[in-house]
Phi, psi and omega in degrees: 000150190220136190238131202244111164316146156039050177318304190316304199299204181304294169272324177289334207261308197262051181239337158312318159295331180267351206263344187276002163283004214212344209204116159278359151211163176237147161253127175218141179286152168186152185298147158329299178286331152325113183242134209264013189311288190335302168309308154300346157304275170325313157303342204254003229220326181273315196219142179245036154229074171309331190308314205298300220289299181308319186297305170321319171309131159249126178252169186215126198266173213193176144196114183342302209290057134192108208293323178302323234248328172312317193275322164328313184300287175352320184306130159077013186270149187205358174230156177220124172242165193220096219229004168280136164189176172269164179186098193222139170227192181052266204252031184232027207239032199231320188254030152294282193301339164280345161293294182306273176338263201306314182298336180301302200300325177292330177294306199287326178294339182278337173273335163301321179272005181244337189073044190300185179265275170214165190237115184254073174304124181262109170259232199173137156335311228269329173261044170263184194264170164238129176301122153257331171271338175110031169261164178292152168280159155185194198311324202248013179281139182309125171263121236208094161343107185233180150289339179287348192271144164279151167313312171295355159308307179271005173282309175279343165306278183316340145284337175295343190260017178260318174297339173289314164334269162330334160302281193290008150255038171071024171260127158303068200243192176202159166213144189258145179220095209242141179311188137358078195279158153268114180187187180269102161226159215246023179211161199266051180251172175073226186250016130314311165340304200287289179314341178267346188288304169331314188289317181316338198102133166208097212248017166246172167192161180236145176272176162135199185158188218202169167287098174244175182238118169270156221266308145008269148337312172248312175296356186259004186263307193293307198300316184296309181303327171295338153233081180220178196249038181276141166197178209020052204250168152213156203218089160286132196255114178213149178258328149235165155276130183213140150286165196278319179302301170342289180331307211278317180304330184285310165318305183301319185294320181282329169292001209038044153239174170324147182278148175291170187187034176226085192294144172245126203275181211274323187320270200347290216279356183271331188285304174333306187267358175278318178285289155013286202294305204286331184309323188284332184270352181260307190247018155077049178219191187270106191292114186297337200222170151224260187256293171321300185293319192283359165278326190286311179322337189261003192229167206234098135274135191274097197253156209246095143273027166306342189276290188306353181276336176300304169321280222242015192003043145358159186218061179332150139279127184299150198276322182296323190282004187283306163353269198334288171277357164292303175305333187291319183284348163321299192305307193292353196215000000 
């Protein structure tokens, strides 16, 4: 039986989907407080009966942060992807890293005591190294604490060494570090983020860029690895390098709106999150941008799927047409 963390989100809803092509039930965990609306969302993007696909789940309610009720789901479990996490910024960045952190460290002691077969970890681009000569980033660039790292950065660091931890106590895990994902999620966190702002009208960018993905492209690379006989691996998973004017461009195109065409320089934009941040902290709300993003937004890295073309000679989805199909199913739904 095989069991998926963070159904709702991004990567758990639609790997849930690929995992029901294959598998007549899924076990997926969630909170009391947990609303599958998201999920449903995400299903609906595939099939236009989600009801048939949600009735295969078994859910089992849960919570990272407690560590019993992790090992309870687990009974009788033998595959685990563990695709829950947070993704915050400002006064929400204390139950990120508690979240982040500590529940990896409750996935991994439960699977171990529980004995899964293996645990398929989702981390982010984002606990990678940074190019100092201007080379690709890829598995083995050095990860070195700065001011430029965000929280949530160091937050998917420290998970992952939680999962090592456990690699060195005899768990079968792998773990994936997938660029910029692109998909259909059924909440505004992520690169959702990027698409409703856009649809809105947008008439700025900043240079620099980033790694992206299509959603496609990572579950079917974690499913391929998970059942291979790769274990204490990491894998950064992207499918192009793009500028932010490009993303943004592209988007704008699938909405029929205008392209931004007003550049903001990286001063402009370190005072924006900067003035944000204290605005968010005074009067108590979520900040689109703050210090941290606006240093890493403005600067362009460069990421490595040399590893993974080696394993699995992978077939990327071109990033525009990943664009493409998110916007058409927005417009249509």
């Amino acid at each position: 039986m095989i069991l998926v963390t963070g159904a709702t989100g991004l990567v758990g809803g639609n790997l849930i989907w690929y995992l029901l092509q294959d598998n007549e039930r899924i076990t997926a965990t969630r909170r009391d407080s947990t609303n599958i609306a998201s999920l449903y969302r995400i299903l609906s993007f595939y099939t236009s009966t989600p009801d048939i696909y949600l009735a295969r789940i078994i859910w089992k309610t849960a919570d990272v942060l407690n560590e019993q009720s992790i090992c309870d789901a687990m009974s009788g479990i033998s595959i685990v992807y563990h695709c829950a996490a947070i993704v915050s910024l400002g006064k929400d960045a204390g139950i990120m890293s508690d979240t982040n952190v500590i529940g990896t460290r409750n996935i991994v002691n439960a699977a171990l005591k529980v004995n899964v077969k293996k645990l398929c970890f989702v981390s982010s681009i984002a606990a990678c190294g940074r190019s100092v000569n201007g080379e690709k980033i890829d598995e083995n660039t050095t990860w070195i604490d700065s001011p430029m790292r965000s929280a949530y950065s160091r937050s998917k660091y420290y998970s992952e060494q939680e999962v090592w931890k456990g690699i060195k106590q005899g768990l079968n895990a792998v773990i994936v570090n997938p660029g910029v994902i692109l998909g259909i999620s059924g909440n505004d966190n992520g690169s959702a983020q990027l698409f409703n702002q856009v649809r809105k009208g947008l008439m700025f960018y900043i240079n620099g860029g980033t790694a992206y993905i299509d959603i496609k492209d990572v579950v079917e690379i974690m499913i391929g690895l998970t059942n291979s006989d790769i274990s204490a691996e990491k894998y950064v998973l992207v499918g192009e390098n793009c500028s932010n004017h490009e993303v943004l461009s592209w988007i704008a195109d699938g909405f029929g709106k205008r392209r931004p065409f007003i550049h903001i320089s990286r001063w402009t934009l370190l005072c924006i999150g900067t003035l944000s941040e204290w605005l968010a902290k005074l009067l108590h709300f979520k900040p689109l941008i703050d210090k941290s993003t606006a240093r890493s937004a403005t600067h362009r890295e460069y990421y490595s799927n040399s590893k993974i073309q080696k394993v699995l000679n992978h077939k990327f989805t071109p990033i525009k047409e990943s664009i493409k199909k998110v916007c058409d199913f927005q417009l249509n739904n």
